[in-house]
Backbone bond lengths (Angstrom), bond angles and torsions (degrees), N, CA, C in turn:
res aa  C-N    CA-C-N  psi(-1)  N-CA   C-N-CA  omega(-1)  CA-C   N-CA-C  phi
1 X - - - 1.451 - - 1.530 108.55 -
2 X 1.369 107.98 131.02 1.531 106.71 -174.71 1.867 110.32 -66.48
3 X 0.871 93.48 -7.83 1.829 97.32 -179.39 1.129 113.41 -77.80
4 X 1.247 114.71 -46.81 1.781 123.30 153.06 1.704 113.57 -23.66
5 X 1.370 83.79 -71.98 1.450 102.95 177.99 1.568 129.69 -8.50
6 X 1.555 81.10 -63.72 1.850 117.03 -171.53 1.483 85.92 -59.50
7 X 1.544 98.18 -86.88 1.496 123.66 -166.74 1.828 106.22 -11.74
8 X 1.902 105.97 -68.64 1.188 105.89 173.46 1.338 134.10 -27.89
9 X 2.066 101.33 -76.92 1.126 111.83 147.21 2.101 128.14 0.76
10 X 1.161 85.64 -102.41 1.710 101.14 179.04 1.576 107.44 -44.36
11 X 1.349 106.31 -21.29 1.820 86.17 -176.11 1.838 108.82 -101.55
12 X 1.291 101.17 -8.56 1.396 111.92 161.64 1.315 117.17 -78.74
13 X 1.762 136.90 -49.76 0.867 125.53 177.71 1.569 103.74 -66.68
14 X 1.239 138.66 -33.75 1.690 116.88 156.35 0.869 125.76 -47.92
15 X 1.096 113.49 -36.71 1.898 97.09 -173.21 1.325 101.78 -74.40
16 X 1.279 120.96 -40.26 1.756 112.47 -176.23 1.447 107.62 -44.94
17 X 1.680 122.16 -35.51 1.320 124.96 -163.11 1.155 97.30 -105.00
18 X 1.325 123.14 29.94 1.336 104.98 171.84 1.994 139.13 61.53
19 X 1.132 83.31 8.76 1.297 81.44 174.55 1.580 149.89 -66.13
20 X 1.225 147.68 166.74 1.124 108.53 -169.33 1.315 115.13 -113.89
21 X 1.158 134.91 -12.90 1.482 143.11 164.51 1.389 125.69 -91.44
22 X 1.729 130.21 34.56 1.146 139.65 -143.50 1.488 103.78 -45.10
23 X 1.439 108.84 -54.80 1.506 123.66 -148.11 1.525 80.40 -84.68
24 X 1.508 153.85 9.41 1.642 122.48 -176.01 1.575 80.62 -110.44
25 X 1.832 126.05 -30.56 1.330 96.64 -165.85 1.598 108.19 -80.11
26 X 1.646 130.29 -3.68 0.673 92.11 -137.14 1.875 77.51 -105.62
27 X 1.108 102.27 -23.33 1.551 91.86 171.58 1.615 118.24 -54.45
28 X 1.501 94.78 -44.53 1.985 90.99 168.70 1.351 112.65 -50.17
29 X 0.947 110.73 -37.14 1.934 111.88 178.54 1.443 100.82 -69.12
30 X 1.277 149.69 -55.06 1.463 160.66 133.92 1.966 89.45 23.48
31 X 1.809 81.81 -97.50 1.520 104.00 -174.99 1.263 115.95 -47.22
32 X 1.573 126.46 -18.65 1.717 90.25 172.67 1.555 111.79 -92.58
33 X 1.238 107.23 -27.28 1.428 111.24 179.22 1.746 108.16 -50.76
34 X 1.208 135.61 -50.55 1.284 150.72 143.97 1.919 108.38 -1.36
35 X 1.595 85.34 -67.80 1.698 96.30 177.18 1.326 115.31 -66.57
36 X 1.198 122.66 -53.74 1.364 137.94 165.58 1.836 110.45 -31.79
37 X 1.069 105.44 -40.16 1.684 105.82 -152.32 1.894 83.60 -110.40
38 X 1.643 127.95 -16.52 1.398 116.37 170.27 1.861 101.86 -88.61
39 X 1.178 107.07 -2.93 1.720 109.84 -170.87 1.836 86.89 -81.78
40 X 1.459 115.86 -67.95 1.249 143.54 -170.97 2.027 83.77 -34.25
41 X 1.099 130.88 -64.72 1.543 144.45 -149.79 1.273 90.79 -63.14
42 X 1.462 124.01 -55.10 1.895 138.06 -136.55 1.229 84.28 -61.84
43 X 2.406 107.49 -77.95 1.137 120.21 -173.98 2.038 116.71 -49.74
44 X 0.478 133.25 -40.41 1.580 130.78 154.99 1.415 124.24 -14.83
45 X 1.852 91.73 -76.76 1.578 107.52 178.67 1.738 93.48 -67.14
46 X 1.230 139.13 -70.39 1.310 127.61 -161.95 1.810 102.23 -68.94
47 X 1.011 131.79 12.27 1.686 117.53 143.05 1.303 110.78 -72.24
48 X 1.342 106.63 -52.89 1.527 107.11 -159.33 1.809 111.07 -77.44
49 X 1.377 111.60 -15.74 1.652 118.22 175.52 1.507 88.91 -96.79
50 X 0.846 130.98 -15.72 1.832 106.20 -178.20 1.584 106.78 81.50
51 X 1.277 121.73 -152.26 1.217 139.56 153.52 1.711 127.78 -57.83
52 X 1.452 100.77 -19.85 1.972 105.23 -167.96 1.616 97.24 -56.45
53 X 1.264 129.38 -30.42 1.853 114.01 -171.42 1.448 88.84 -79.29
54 X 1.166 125.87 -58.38 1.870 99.71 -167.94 1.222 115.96 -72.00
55 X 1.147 124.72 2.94 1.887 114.34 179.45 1.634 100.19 -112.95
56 X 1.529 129.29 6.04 1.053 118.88 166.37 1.665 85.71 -116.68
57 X 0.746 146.68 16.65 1.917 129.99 -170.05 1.853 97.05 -126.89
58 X 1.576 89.20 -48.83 1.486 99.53 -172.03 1.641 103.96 83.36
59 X 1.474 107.47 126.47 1.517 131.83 164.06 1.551 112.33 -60.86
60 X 1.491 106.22 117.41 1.280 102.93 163.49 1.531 107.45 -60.53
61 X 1.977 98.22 177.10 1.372 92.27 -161.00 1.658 94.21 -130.20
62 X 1.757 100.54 33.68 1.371 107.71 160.64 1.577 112.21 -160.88
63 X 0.786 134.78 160.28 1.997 136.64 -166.28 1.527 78.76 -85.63
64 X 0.997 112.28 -52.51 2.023 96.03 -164.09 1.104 119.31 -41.61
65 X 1.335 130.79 -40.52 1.062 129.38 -176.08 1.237 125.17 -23.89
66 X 1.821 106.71 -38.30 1.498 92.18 -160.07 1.773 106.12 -114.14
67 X 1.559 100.08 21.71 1.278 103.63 178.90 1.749 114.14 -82.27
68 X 1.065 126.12 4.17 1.879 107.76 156.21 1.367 105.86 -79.93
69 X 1.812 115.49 -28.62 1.593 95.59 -166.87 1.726 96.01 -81.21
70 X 1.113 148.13 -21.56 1.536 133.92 176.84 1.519 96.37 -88.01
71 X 1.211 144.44 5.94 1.637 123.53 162.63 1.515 92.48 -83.12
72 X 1.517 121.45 -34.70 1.452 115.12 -160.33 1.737 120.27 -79.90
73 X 1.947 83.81 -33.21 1.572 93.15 160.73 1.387 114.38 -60.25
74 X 1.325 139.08 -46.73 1.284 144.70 -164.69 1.468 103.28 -72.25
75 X 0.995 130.19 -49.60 1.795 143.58 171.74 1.673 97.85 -42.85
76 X 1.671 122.83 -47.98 1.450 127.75 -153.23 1.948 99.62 -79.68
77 X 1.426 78.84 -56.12 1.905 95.50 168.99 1.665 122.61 -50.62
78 X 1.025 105.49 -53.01 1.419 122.28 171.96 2.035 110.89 -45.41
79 X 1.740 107.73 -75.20 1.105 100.27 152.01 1.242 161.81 -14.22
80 X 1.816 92.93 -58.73 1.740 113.81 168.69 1.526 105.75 -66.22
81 X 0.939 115.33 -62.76 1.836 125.62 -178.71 1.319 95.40 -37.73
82 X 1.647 139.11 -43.77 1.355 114.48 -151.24 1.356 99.04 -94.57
83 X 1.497 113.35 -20.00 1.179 102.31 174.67 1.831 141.73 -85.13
84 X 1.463 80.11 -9.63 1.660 108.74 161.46 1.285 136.39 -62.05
85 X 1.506 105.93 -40.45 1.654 147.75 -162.60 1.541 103.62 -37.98
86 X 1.468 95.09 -57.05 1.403 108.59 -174.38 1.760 107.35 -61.75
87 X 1.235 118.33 -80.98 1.426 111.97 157.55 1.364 124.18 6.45
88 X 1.462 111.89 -73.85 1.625 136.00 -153.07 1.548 102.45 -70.06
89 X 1.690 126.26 -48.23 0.791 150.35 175.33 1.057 104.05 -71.60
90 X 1.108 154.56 -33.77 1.517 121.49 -177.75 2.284 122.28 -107.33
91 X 1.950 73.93 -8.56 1.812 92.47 162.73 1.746 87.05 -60.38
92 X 1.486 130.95 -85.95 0.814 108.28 -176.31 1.514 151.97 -139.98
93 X 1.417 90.01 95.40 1.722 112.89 178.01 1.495 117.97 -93.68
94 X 1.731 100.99 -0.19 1.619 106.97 -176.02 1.488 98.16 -76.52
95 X 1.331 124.49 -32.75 1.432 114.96 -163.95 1.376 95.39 -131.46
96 X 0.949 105.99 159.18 2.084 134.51 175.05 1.255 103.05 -79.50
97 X 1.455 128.96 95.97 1.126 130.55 152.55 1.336 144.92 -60.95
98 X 1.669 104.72 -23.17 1.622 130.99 -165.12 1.782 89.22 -76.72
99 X 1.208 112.60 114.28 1.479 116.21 164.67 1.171 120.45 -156.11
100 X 1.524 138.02 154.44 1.143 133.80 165.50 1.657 131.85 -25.02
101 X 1.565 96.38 -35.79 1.472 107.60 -159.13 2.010 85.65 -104.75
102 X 0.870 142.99 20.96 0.981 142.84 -151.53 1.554 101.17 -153.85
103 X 1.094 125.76 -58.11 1.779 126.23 153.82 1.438 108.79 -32.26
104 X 1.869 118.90 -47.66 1.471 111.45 -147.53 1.498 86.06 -97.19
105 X 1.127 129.15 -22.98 2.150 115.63 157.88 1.269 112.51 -57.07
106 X 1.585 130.24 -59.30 1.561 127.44 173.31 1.824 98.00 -47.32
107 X 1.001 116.33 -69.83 1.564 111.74 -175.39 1.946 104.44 -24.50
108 X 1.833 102.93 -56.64 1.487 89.82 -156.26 1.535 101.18 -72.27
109 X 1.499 129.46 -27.27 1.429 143.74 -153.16 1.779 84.91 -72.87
110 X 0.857 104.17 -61.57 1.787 107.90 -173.26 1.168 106.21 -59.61
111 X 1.427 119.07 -88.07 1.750 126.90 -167.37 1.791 120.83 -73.90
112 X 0.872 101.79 17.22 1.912 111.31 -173.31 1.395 100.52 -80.72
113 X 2.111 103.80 -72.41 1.145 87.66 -179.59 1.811 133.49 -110.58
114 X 1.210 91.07 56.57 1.404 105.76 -175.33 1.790 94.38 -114.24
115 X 1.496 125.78 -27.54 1.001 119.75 151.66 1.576 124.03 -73.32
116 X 1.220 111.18 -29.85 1.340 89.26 -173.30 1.640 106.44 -89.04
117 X 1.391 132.59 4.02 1.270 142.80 164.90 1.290 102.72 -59.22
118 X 1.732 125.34 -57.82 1.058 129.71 -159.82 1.719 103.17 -65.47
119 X 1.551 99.18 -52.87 1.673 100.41 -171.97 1.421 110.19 -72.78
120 X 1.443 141.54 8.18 1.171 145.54 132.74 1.428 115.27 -61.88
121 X 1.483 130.53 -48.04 1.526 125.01 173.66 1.485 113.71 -54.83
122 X 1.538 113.47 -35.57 1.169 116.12 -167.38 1.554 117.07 -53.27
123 X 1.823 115.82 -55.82 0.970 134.48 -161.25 1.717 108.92 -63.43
């Protein structure tokens, strides 16, 4: 699972740096990419539906709204990761993942389609 991936990733490049909470940043790094890549999905499906989900669902008439269900998502995610950790980490601690060529996949996995979400909102 590419989420693994990350997770690994990020908790390896902590430890190289020493950090001291490897496994909380790296699941936080986990969870936004998560959001990022369900943001990337939303705008997608609502290009390709147009307007029909908000004129049959109706737009809330504030962003908050939907902030208990992403604290609760984040609480659920958070959880799973810690309980994974162990798992994830020792699939792979045999080999060094942190590499040049390995940064510039996390780069595209993360920031690809969170740009191309945006330059879809734009238009």
């Amino acid at each position: 699972m590419i989420y693994d991936f990350l997770y690994a990733f990020c908790y390896q490049l902590n430890e190289k740096l020493k950090s001291n909470d490897s496994k909380f940043y790296a699941g936080t790094f986990v969870i936004i990419v998560i959001f990022f890549h369900a943001f990337f999905v939303i705008v997608i499906f609502k290009s390709l539906t147009g307007d029909y989900i908000e004129k049959t669902i109706g737009s809330p008439s504030s962003k908050y709204v939907f902030l208990p269900f992403v604290l609760i998502a984040m609480w659920i995610l958070e959880r799973l990761f810690k309980r994974r950790a162990g798992r994830i980490i020792t699939r792979y601690e045999s080999r060094s993942i942190v590499s040049m060529i390995n940064g510039l996949l996390i780069f595209c996995i993360v920031f690809l389609p969170l740009l191309i979400g945006v330059m879809i909102l734009k238009k």
